[in-house]
N, C-alpha and C positions, 0 to 999 in steps of 0.2 A: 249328790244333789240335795241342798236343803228343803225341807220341808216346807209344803204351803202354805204361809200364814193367814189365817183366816178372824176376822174380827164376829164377834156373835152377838148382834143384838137382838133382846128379847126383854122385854118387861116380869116376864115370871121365872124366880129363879129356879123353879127345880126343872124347868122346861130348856130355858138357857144350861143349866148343868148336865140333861138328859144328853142334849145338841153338844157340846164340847164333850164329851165322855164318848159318844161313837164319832166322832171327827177325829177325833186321836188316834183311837182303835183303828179310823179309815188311815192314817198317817198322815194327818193335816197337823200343824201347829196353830192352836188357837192361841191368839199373842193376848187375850182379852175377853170380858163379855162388857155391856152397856145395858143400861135398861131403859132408857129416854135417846130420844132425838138428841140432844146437846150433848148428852155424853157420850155418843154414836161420832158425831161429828168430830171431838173433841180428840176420843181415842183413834180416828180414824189418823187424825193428824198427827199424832204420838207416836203410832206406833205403822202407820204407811202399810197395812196388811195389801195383800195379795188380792185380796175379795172381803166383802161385806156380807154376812147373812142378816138381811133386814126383816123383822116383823112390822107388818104394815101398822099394826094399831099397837100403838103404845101410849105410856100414861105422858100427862103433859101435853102443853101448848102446841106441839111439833109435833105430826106423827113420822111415822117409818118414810111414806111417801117425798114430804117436804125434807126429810134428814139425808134419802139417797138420792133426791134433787140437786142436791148442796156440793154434799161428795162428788157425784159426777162431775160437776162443774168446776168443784176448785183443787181434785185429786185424781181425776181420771181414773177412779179404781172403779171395776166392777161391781156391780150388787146383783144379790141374788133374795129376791123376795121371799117370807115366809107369812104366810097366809090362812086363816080360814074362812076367807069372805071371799068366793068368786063372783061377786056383783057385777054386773055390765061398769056398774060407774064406777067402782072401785079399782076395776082393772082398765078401765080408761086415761083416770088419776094417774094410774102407776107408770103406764105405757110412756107417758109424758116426759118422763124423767130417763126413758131409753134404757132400763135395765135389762140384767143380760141374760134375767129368767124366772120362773114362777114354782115355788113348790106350797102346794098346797094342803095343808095340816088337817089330820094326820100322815104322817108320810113312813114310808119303809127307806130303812138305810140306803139301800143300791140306791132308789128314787135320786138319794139328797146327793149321793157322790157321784149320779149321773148329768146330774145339774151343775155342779159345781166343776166336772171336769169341760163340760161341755162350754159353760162359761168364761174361763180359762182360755181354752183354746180359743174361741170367738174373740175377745177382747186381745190375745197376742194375734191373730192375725188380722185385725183391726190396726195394728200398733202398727206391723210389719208393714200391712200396704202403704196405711200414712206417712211412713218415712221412706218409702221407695216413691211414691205421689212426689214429696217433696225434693228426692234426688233427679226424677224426673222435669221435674219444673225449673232447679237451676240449673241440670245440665243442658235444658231448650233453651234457656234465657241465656245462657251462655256463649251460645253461638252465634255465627254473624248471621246466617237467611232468615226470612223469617216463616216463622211456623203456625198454623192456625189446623183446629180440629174442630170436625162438626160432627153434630149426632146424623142420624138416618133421616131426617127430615132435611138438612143443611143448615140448622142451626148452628151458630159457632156457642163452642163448649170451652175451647183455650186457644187464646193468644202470648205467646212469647213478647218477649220487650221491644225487640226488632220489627214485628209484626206492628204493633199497636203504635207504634212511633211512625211508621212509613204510613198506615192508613191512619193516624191522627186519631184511631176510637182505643179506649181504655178498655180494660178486660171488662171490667164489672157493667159498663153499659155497653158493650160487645156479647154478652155474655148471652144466649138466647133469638138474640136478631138473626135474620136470614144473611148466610154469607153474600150473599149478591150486594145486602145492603152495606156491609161491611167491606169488603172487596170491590171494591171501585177500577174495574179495568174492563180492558177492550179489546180486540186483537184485530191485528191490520194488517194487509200488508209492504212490506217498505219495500225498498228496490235490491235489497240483498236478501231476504228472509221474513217468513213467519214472526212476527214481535209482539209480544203483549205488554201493551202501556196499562201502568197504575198510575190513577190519579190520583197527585198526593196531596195532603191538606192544604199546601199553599198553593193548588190550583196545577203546577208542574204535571208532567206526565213523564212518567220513570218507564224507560222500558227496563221489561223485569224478564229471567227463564223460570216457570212456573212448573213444576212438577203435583201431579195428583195420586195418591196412594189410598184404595178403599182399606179400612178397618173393617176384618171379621172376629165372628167369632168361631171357636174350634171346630163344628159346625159349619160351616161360610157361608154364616148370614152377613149381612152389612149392617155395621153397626155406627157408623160412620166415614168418614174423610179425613186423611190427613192430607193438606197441603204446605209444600215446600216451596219457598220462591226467592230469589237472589236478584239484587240490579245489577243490571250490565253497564252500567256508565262507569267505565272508568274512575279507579280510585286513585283518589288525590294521595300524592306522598307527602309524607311527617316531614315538615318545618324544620 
């Protein structure tokens, strides 16, 4: 397995040289040091490390905070702060920018490769969920019923495409409102069966079969709703 590349910025060199001399010894690959914002940003992009160790105060227009701002935003890499200011506002600043941890100067070796591992993992199973979220999303969109999920209150949390085309509301202003409002149906009933009509944007009334599944967690608490629902009108055959 290759080694963790690790970018190190820090403003004072024999401090930055201290910090890559036991990162090695830890069996990290430092690809780099930086000693400014711009050339933090710069080298980040050169050389694509693994993790960032940022000091928050550095010389120039740019400090640590505004440079793993940046990063985050246009590199998705991790940063891991190095610090001798535990300020309220200092670490508020930082918070901001969502980094993935704090060591605070002076530190002991274990400290800093407890951070750094720690960070690591957080950031790959960040990675993992987000691309399982996303296989999740087109596999719902992909299907023909449509699918809606709410939190513990019945707020809708996700609409499928199917979904949001039969009740006419889009996800993003779906996103929050109470299913009732969202969910437009009735249940009646006909002279054969139990039926629940949806009422659809253009005023129509679709009867639909409407299945409901509570979300727990490991636990069995509820943590929301998933509803599944299909029309039953007869599908027109291809032309």
């Amino acid at each position: 397995m290759a080694a963790t590349k690790i970018l190190v910025v820090e403003d004072e060199a024999i401090v930055a040289e201290s910090i890559r001399i036991k990162l090695n010894k830890m069996g990290y690959f430092v690809v780099s040091t930086a000693s400014s914002a711009d050339e933090a940003i710069r080298k980040t992009e050169e050389y694509l490390p693994d993790l960032v160790l940022m000091d928050i105060v550095l010389q120039g227009e740019m400090d640590g905070i505004e440079a793993a701002g940046q990063i985050h935003k246009n590199f998705n890499i991790p940063v891991v702060y190095l610090t001798a200011y535990s300020d309220e506002k200092t670490l508020l600043r930082a918070k901001i920018t969502e980094p993935f941890g704090y060591i605070i100067k002076p530190f002991k070796e274990r400290e800093l490769q407890v951070a750094i591992e720690i960070s690591l993992f957080k950031h790959d199973m960040e990675r993992k969920l987000k691309e399982r979220s996303e296989w999740f999303s087109v596999t719902l969109n992909s299907i023909s019923d449509g699918v809606i999920a709410t939190d513990s209150k019945g707020c809708v949390l996700f609409m499928n495409t199917v979904a949001q085309s039969n009740t006419g509301w889009k996800l993003d202003l779906a996103e929050g409102k109470p299913l009732k409002e969202v969910l437009n149906i009735v249940t009646e009933r006909t002279g054969k069966e139990n039926e629940t009509l949806l009422h659809a944007p253009d005023g129509t009334e679709i009867p639909i079969d409407i299945s409901t599944n509570s979300i727990k967690d490991d636990k069995g608490n509820i943590l929301g709703v998933a509803m599944v629902f299909r029309s039953l009108e007869p599908r027109k055959a291809p032309k």
